[in-house]
VEXTOR-73216 format. One record per residue (C-alpha): x, y, z; chain; residue in one letter; residue number from 1. Coordinates in Angstrom, 3 decimals. Each point is the difference from the previous one (the first is absolute). Layout:
! VEXTOR-73216
<c1:X | c2:Y | c3:Z | chain:A | res:A | n:NUM>
...
END
This chain:
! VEXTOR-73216
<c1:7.896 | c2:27.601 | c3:43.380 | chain:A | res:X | n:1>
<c1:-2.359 | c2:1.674 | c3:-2.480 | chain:A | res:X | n:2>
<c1:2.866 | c2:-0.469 | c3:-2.607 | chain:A | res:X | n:3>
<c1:0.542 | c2:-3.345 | c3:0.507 | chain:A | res:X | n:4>
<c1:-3.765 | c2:-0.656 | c3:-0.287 | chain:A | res:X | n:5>
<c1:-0.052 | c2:2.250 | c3:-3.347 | chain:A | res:X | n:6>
<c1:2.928 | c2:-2.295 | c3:-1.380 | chain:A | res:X | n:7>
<c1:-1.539 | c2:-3.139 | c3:0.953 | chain:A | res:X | n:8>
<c1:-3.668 | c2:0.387 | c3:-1.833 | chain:A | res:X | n:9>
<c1:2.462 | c2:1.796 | c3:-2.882 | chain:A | res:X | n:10>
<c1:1.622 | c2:-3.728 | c3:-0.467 | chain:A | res:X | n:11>
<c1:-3.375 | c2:-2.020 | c3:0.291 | chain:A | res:X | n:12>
<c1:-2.044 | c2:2.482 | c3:-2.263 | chain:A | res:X | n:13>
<c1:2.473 | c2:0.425 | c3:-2.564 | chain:A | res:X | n:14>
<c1:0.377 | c2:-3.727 | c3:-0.874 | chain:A | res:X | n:15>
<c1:-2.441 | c2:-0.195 | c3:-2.961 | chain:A | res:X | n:16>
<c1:0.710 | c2:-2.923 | c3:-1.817 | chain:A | res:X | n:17>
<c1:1.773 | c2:-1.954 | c3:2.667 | chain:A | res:X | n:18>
<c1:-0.839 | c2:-3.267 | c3:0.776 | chain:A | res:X | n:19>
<c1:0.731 | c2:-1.613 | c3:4.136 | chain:A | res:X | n:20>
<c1:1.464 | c2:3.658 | c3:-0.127 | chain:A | res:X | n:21>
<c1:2.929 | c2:-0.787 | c3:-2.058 | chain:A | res:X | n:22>
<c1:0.669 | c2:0.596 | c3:-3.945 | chain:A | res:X | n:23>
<c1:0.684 | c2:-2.603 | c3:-2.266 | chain:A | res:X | n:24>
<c1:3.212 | c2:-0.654 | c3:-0.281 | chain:A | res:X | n:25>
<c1:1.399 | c2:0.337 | c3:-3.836 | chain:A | res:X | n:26>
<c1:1.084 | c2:-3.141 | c3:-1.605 | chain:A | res:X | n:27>
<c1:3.605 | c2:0.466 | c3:0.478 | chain:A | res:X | n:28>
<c1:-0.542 | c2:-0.502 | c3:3.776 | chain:A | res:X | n:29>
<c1:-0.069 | c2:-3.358 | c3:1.543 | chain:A | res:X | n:30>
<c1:-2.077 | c2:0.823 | c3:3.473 | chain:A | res:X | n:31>
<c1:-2.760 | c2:-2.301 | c3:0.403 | chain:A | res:X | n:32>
<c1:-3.706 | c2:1.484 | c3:0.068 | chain:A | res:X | n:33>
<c1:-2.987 | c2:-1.998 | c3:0.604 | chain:A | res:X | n:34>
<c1:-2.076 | c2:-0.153 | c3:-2.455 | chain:A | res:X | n:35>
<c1:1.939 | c2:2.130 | c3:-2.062 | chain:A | res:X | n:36>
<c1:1.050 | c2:0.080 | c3:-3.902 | chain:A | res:X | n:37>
<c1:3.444 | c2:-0.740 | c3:0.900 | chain:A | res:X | n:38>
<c1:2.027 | c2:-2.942 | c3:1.673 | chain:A | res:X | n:39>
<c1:-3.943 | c2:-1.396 | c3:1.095 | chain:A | res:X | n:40>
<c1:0.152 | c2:-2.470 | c3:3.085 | chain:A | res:X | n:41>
<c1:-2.054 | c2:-2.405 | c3:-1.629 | chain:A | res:X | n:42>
<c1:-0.013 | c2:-2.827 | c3:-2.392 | chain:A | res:X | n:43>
<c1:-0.327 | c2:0.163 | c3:-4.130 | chain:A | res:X | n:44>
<c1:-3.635 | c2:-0.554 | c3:-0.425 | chain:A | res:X | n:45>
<c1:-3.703 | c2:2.206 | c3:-0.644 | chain:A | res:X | n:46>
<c1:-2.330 | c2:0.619 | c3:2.099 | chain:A | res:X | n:47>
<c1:-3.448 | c2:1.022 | c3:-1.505 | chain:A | res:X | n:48>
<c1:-1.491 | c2:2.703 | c3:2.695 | chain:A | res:X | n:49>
<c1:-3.122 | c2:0.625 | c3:-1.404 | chain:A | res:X | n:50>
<c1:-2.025 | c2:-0.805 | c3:-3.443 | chain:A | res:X | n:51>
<c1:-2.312 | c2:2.234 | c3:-2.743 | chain:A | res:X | n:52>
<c1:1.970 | c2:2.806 | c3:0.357 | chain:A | res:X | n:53>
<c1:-0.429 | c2:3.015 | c3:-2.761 | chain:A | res:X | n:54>
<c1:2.573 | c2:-0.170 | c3:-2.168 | chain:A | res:X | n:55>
<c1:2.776 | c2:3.290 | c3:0.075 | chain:A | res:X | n:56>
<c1:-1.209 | c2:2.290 | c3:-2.890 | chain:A | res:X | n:57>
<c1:1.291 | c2:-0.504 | c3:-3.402 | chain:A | res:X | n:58>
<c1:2.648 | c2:2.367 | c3:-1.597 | chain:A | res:X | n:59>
<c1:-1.688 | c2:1.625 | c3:-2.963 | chain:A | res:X | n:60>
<c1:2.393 | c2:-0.884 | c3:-2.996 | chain:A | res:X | n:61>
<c1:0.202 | c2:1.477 | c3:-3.375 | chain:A | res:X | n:62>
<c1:0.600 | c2:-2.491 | c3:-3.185 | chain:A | res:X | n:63>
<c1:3.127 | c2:2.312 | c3:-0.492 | chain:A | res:X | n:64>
<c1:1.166 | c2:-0.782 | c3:3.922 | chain:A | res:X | n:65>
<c1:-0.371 | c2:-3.699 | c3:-0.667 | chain:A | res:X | n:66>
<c1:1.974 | c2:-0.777 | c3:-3.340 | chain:A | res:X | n:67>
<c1:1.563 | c2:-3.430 | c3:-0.409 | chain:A | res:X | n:68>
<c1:3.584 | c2:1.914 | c3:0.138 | chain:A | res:X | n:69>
<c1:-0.390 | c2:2.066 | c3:3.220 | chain:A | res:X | n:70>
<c1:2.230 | c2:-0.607 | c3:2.540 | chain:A | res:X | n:71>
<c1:-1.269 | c2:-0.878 | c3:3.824 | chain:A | res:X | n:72>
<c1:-1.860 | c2:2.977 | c3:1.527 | chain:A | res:X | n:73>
<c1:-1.271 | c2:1.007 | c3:3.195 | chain:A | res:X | n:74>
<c1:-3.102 | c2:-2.025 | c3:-0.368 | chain:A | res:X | n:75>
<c1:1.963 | c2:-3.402 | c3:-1.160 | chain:A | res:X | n:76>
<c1:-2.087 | c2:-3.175 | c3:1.729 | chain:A | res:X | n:77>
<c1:-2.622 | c2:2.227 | c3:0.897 | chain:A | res:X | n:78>
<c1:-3.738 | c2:0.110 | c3:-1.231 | chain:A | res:X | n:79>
<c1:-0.521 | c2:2.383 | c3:-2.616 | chain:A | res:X | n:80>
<c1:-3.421 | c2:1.072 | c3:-2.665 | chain:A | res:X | n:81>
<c1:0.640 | c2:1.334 | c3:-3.264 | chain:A | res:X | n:82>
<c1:-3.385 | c2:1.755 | c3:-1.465 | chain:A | res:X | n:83>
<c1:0.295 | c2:-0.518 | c3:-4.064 | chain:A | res:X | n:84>
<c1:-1.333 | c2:-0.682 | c3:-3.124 | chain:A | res:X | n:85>
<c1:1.765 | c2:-2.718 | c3:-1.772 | chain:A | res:X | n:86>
<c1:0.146 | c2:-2.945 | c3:-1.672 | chain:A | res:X | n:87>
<c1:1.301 | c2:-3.895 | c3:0.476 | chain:A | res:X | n:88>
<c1:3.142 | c2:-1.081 | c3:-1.827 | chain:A | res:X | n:89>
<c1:0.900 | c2:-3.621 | c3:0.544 | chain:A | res:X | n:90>
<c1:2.620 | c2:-0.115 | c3:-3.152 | chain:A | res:X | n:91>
<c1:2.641 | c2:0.704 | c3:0.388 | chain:A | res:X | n:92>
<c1:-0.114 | c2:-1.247 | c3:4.010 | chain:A | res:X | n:93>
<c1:0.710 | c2:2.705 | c3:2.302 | chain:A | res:X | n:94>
<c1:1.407 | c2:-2.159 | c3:2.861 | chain:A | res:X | n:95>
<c1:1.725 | c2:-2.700 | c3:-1.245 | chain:A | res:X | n:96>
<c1:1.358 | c2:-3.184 | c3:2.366 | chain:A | res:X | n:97>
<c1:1.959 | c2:-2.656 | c3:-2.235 | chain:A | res:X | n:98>
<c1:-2.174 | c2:-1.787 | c3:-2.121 | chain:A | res:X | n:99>
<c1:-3.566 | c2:1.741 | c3:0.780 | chain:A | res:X | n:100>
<c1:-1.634 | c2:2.892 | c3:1.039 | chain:A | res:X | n:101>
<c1:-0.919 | c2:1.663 | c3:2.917 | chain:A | res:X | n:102>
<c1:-2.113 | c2:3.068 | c3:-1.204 | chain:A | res:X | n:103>
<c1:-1.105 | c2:2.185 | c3:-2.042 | chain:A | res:X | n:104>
<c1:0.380 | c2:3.572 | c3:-0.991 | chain:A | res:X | n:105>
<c1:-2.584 | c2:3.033 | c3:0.839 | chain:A | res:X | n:106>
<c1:0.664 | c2:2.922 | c3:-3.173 | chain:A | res:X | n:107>
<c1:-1.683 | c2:3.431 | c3:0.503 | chain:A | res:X | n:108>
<c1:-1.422 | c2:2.414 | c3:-2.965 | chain:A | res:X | n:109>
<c1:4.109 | c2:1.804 | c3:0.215 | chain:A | res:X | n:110>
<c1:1.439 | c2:-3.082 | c3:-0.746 | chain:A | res:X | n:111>
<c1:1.079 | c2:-0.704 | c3:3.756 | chain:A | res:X | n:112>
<c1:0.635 | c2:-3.659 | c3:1.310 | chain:A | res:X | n:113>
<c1:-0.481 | c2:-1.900 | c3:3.417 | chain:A | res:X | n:114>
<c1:1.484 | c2:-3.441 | c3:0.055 | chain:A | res:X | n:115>
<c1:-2.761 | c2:-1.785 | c3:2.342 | chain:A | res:X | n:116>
<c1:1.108 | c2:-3.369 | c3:2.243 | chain:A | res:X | n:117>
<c1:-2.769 | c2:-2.529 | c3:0.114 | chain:A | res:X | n:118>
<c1:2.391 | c2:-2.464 | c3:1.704 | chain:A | res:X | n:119>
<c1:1.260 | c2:1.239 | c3:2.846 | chain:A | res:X | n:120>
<c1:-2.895 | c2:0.030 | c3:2.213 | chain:A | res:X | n:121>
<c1:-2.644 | c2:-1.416 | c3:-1.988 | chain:A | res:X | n:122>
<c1:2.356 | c2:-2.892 | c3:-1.281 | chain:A | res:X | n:123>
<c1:-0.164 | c2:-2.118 | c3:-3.157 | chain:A | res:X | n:124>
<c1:-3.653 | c2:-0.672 | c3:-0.739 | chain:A | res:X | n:125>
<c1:-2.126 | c2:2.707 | c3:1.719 | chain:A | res:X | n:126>
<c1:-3.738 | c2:-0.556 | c3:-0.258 | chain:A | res:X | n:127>
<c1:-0.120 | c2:3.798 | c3:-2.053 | chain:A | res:X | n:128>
<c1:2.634 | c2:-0.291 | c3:-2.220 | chain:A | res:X | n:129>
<c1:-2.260 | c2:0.020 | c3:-3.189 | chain:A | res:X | n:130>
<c1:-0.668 | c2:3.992 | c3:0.965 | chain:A | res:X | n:131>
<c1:3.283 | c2:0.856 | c3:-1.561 | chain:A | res:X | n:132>
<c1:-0.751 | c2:-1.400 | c3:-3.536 | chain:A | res:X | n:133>
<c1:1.996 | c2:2.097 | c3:-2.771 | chain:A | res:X | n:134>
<c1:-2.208 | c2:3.231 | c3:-0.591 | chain:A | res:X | n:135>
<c1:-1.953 | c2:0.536 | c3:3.233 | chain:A | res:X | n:136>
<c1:-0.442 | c2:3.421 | c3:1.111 | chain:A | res:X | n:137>
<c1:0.963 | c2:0.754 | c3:3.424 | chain:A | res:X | n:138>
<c1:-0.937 | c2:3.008 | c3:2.333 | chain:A | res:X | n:139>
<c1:1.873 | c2:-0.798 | c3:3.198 | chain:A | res:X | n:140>
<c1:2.938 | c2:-2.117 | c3:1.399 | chain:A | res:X | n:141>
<c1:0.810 | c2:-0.541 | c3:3.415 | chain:A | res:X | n:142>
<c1:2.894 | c2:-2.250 | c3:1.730 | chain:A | res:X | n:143>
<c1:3.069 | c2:-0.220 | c3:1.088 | chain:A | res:X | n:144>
<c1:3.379 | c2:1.960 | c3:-1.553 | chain:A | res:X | n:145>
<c1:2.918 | c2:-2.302 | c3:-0.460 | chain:A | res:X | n:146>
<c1:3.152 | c2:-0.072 | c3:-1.487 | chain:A | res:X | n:147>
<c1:0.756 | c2:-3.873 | c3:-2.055 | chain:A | res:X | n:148>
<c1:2.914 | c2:-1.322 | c3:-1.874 | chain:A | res:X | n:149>
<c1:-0.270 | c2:-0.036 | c3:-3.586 | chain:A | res:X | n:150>
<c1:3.003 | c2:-1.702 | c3:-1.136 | chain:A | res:X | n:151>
<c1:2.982 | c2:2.338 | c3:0.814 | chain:A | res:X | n:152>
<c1:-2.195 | c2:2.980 | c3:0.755 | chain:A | res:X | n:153>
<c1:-2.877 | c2:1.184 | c3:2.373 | chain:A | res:X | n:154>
<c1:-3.480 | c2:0.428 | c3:-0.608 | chain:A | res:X | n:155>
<c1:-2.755 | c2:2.206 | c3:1.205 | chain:A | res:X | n:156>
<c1:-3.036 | c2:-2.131 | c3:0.452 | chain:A | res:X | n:157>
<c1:-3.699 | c2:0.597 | c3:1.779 | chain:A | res:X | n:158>
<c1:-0.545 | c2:-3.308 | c3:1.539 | chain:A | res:X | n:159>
<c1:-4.078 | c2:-0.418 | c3:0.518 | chain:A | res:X | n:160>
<c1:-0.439 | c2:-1.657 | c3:3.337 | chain:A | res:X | n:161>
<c1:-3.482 | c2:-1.173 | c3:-0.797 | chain:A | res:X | n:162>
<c1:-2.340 | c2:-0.162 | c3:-2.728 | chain:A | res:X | n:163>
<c1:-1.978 | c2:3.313 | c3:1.075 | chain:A | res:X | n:164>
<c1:3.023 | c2:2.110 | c3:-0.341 | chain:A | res:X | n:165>
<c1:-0.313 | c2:0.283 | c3:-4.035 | chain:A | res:X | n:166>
<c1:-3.386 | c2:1.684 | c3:-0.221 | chain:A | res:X | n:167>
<c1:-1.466 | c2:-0.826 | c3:3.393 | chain:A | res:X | n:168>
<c1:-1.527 | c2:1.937 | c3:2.879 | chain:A | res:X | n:169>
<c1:2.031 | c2:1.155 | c3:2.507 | chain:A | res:X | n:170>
<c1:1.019 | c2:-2.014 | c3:3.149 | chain:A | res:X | n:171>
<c1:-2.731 | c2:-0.747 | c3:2.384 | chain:A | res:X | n:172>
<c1:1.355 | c2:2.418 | c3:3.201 | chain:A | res:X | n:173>
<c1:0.097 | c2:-1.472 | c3:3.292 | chain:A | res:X | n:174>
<c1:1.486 | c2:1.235 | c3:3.584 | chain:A | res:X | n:175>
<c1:2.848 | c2:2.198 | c3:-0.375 | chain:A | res:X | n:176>
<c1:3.371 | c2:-1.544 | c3:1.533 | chain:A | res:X | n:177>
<c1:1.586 | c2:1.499 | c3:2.538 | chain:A | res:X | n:178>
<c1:2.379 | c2:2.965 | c3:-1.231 | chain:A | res:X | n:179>
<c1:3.952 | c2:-1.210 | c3:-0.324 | chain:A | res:X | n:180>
<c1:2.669 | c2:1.076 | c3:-2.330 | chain:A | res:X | n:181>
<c1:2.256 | c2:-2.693 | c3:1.051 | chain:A | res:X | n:182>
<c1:-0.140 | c2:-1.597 | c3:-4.059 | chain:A | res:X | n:183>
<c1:1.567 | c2:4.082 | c3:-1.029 | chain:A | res:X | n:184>
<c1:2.752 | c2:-0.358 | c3:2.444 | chain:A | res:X | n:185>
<c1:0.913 | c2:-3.757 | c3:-0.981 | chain:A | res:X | n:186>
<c1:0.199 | c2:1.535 | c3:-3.630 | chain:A | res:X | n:187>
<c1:1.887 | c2:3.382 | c3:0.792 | chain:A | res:X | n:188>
<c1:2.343 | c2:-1.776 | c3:2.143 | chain:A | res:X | n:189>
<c1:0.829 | c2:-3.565 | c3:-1.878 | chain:A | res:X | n:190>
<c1:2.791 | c2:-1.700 | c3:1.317 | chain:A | res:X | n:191>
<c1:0.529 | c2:-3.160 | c3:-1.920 | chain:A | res:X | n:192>
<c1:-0.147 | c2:-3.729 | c3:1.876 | chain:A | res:X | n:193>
<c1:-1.672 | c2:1.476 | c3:3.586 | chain:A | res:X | n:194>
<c1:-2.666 | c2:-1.673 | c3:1.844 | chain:A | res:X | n:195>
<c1:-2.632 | c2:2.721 | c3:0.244 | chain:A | res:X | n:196>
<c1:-3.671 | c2:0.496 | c3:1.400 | chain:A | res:X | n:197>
<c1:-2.907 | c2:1.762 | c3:-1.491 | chain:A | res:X | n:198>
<c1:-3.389 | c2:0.731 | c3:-0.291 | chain:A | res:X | n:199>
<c1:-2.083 | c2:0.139 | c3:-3.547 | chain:A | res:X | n:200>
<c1:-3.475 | c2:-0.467 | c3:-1.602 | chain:A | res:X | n:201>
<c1:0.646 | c2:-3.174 | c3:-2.814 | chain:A | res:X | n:202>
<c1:-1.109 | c2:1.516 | c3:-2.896 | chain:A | res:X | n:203>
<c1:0.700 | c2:-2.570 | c3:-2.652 | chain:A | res:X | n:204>
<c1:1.023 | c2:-3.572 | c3:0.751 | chain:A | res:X | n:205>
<c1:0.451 | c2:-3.854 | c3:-2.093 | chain:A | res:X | n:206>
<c1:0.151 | c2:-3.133 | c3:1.535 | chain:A | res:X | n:207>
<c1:0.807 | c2:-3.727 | c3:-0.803 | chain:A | res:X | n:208>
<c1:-0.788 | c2:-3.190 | c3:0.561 | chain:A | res:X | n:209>
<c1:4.511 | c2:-0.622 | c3:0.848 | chain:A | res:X | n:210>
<c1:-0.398 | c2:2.177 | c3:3.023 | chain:A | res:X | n:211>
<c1:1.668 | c2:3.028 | c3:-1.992 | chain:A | res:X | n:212>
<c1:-1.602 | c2:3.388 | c3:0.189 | chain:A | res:X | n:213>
<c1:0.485 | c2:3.945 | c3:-0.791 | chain:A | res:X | n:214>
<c1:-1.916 | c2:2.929 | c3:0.731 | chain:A | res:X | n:215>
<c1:0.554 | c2:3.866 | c3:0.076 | chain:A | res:X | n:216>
<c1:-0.805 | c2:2.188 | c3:3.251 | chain:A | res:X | n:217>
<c1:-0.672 | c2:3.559 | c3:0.502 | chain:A | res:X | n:218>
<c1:-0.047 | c2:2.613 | c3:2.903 | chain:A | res:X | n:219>
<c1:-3.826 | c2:0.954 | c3:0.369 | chain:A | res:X | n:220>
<c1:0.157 | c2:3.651 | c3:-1.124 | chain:A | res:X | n:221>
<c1:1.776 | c2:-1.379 | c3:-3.741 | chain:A | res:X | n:222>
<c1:2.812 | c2:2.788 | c3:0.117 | chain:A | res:X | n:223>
<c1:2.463 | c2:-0.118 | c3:-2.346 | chain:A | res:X | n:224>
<c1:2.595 | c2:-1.968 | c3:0.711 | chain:A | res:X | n:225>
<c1:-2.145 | c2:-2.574 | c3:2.255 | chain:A | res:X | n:226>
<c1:-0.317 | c2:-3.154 | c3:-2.016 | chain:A | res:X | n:227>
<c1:2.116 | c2:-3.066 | c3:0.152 | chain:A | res:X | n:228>
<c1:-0.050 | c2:-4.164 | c3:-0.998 | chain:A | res:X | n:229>
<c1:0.656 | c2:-2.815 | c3:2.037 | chain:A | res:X | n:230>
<c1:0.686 | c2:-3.879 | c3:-1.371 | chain:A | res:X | n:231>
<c1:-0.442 | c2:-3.300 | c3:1.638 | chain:A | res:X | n:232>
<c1:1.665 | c2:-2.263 | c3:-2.146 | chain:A | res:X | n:233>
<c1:-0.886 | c2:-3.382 | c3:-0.126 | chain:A | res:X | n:234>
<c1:3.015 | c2:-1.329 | c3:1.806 | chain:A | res:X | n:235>
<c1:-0.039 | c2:2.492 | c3:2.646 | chain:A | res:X | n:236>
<c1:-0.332 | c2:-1.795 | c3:3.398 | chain:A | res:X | n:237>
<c1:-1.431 | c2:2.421 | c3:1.979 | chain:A | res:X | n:238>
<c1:-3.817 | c2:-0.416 | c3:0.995 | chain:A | res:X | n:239>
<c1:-2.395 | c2:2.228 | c3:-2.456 | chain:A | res:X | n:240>
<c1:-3.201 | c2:0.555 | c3:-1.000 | chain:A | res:X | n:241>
<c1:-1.123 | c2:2.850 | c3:-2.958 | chain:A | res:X | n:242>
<c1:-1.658 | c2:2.187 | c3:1.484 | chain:A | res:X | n:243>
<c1:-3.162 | c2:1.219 | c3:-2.229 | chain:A | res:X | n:244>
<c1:-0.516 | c2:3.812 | c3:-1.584 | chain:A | res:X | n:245>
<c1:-1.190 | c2:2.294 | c3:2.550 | chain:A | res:X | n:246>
<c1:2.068 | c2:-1.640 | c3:3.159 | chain:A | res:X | n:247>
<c1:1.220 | c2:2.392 | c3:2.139 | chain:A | res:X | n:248>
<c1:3.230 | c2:-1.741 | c3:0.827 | chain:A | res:X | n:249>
<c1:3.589 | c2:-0.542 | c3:1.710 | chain:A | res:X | n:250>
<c1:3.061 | c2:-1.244 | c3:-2.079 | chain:A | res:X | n:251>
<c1:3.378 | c2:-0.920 | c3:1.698 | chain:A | res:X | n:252>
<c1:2.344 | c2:-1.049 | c3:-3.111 | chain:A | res:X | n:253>
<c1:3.205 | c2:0.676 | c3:-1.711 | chain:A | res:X | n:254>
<c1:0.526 | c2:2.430 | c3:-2.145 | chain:A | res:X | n:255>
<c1:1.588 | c2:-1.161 | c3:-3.543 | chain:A | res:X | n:256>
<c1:3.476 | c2:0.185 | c3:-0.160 | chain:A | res:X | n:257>
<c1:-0.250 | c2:1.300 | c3:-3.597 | chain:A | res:X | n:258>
<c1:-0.657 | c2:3.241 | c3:0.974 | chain:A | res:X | n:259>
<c1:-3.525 | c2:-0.472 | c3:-1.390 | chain:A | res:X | n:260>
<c1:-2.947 | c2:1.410 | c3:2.293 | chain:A | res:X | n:261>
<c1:-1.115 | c2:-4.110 | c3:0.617 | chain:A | res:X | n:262>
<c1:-0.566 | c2:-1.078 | c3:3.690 | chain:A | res:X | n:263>
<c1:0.671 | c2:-4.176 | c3:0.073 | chain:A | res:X | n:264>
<c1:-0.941 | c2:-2.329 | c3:1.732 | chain:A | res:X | n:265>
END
């Protein structure tokens, strides 16, 4: 009896990690698990659980980390701070998109470059935008890393999410979510075109008026690996809201059948 007793608080004590005191199942699988990352029982939609979260912590970058030519990294869509002294460059334009620009470039004192994205978050007239004039010294960057098209290449771009991320104090802190790393197994385990589930703190987000928005979503602690985008395009007809920075929040999309780490809805 006393063995059966020592094997039974052996299986309930030594489920750390567990959740309803089962493991996830891995993406390959196609058992059903409530409120799970996989195969989720619900509809496409979010659901915003709580507002004024504190936002993950931000990867500290190096200029050298976040050249226009690297490839993705383990911090790709995540928010990252580069510390620096450097310089604006608006000629030749660092992020080009067809017939305009949508950046500028940050060089430090060795000669190093960071292609900044004014666009993607802060869109095409941004109430700061005459803080980047050619020649103005910078100390600090902050954003989110991306990887853009640039014709028939890839580039490595910081994308600011709002005006205080070039040279501003840091985000105001507010509750801390709760603790999930359900954003690090979507990415370690991608399986292209599957309805998944997860939970994330919006980090970065655009909106407009067409009913079309984006935003990128982190697990709380910011590990590596723990970042990833979602898109609502304007002809999408499932119900959606954008959620606002700091929403502690539940996604049930698609993931992109590109192979790209992009949830859809």
């Amino acid at each position: 009896m006393r063995n059966w007793a020592a094997l039974l608080l052996m299986v309930t004590a030594g489920c750390t990690g567990c959740s309803g005191g089962e493991t996830p199942p891995s993406p390959e699988e196609d058992a059903v698990r409530d409120g799970g990352i996989w195969s989720p029982d619900r509809g496409a939609g979010i659901e915003v659980l709580a507002a004024g979260r504190s936002l993950p912590p931000a990867h500290l970058a190096s200029a050298a980390e976040l050249r226009p030519d690297a490839g993705p990294g383990p911090f790709s869509d995540m928010r990252i701070h580069v510390d620096l002294s450097g310089t604006v460059r608006t000629v030749p334009c660092a992020v080009p998109s067809g017939s305009y620009c949508d950046g500028f470039a940050v060089v430090d004192l060795s000669g190093a470059t960071i292609a900044v994205d004014t666009y993607a978050y802060l869109g095409a007239k941004p109430a700061c935008r005459s803080r980047w004039a050619e020649g103005t010294r910078v100390a600090s960057l902050s954003g989110v890393w991306q990887q853009r098209a640039a014709g028939a290449s890839t580039l490595s771009v910081l994308a600011l999410s709002s005006c205080d991320d070039l040279d501003g104090p840091a985000p105001a802190g507010g509750s801390a979510a709760p603790s999930s790393d359900e954003v690090h197994q979507l990415v370690g385990g991608w399986v292209p075109g599957r309805l998944v589930s997860v939970h994330g703190v919006v980090v970065a987000r655009w909106k407009s008026s067409s009913g079309a928005f984006g935003l990128a979503m982190q697990d709380p602690d910011g590990a590596a690996s723990s970042g990833v985008r979602l898109v609502r395009s304007r002809t999408s007809t499932i119900p959606a809201r954008a959620p606002e920075v700091g929403d502690w929040i539940r996604v049930t999309a698609r993931t992109a059948r590109d192979g790209e780490h992009l949830l859809e809805l």
